[in-house]
C-alpha positions as CSV (number, residue, x, y, z in Angstrom):
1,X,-38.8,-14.4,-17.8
2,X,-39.1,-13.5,-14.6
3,X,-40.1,-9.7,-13.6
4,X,-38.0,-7.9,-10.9
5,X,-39.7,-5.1,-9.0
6,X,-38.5,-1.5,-8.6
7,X,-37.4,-1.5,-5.3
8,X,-34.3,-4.3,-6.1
9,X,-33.2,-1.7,-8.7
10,X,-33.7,1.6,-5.7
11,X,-32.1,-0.9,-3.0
12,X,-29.1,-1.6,-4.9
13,X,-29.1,2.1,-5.9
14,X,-29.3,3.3,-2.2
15,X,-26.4,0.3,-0.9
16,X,-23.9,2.0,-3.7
17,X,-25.0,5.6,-2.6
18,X,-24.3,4.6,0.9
19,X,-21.0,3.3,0.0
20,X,-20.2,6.5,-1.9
21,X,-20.6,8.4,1.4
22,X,-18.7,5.7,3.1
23,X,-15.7,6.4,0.7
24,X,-16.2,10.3,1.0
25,X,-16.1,10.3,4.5
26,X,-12.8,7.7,4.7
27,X,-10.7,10.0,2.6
28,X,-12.4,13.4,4.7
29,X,-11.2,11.2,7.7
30,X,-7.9,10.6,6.6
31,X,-6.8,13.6,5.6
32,X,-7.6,14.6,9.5
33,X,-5.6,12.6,10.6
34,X,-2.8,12.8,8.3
35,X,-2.8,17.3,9.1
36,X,-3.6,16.1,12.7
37,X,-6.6,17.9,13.3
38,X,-7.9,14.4,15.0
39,X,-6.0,11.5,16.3
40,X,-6.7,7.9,16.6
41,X,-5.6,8.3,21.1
42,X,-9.3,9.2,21.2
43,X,-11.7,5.5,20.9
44,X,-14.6,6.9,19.3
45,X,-12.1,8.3,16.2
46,X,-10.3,4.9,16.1
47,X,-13.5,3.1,16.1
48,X,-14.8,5.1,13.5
49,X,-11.9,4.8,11.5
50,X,-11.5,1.1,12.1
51,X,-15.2,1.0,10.8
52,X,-14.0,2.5,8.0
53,X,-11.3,0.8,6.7
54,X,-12.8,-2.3,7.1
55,X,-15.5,-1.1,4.8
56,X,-13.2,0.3,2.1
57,X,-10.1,-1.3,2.5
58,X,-10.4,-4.8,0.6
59,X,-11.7,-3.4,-2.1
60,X,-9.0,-0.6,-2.4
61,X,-5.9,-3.0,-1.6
62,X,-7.0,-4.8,-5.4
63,X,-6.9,-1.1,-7.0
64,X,-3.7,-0.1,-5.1
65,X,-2.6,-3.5,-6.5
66,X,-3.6,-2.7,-10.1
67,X,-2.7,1.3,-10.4
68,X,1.1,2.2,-10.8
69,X,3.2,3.3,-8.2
70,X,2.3,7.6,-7.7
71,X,4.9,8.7,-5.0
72,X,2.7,9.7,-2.1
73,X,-0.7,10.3,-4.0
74,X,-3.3,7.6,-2.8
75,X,-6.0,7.6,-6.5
76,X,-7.6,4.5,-5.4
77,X,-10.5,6.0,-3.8
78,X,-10.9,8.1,-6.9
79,X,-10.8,5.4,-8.9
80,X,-13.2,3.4,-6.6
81,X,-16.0,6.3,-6.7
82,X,-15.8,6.1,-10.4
83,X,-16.7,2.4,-10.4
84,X,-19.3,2.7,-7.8
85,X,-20.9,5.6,-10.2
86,X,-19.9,3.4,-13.0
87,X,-22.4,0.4,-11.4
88,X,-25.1,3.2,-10.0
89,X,-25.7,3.9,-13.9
90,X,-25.6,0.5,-15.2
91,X,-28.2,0.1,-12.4
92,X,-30.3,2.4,-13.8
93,X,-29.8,1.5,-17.2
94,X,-30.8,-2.4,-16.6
95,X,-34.0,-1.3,-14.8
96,X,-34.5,0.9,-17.7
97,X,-34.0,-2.3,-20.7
98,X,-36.3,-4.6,-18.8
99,X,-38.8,-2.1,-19.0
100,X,-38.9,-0.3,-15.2
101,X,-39.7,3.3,-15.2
């Protein structure tokens, strides 16, 4: 068997943590622009925003696909964030059965 250093365990760790504030800051930025408080007129929003969506989109589209119709409430994020925790700890837990403090 082959042993797998710490740092895999604290990269994967930091690549989901980075994708939790990716999510966070998708929902922040669409609420913006749905109450208008920024627009996509200006490039650097749109960019951002295209930046985004491509990041959180796929991924999304499969839960949208899955969850029941809820009027105009959007729960996939929710439900993404709980995943992404969901894999953080199973992380942590693996690194923890094969014997990695």
């Amino acid at each position: 068997m082959q042993i797998i250093p710490m740092p895999f365990f604290l990269l994967i760790d930091a690549i989901l943590q980075l994708y939790t504030f990716i999510v966070f800051a998708m929902v922040i930025m669409s609420w913006l622009l749905g109450f208008n408080v920024i627009n996509r007129h200006n490039q650097v929003v749109d960019m951002i925003w295209r930046t985004l969506m491509t990041m959180t989109e796929p991924l999304m589209r499969r839960i949208r696909n899955v969850l029941p119709s809820m009027g105009g409430l959007d729960l996939s994020p929710l439900v993404l964030l709980l995943g992404v925790f969901f894999l953080r700890e199973m992380n942590q837990w693996v690194a923890l059965r094969i014997g990695i403090p």
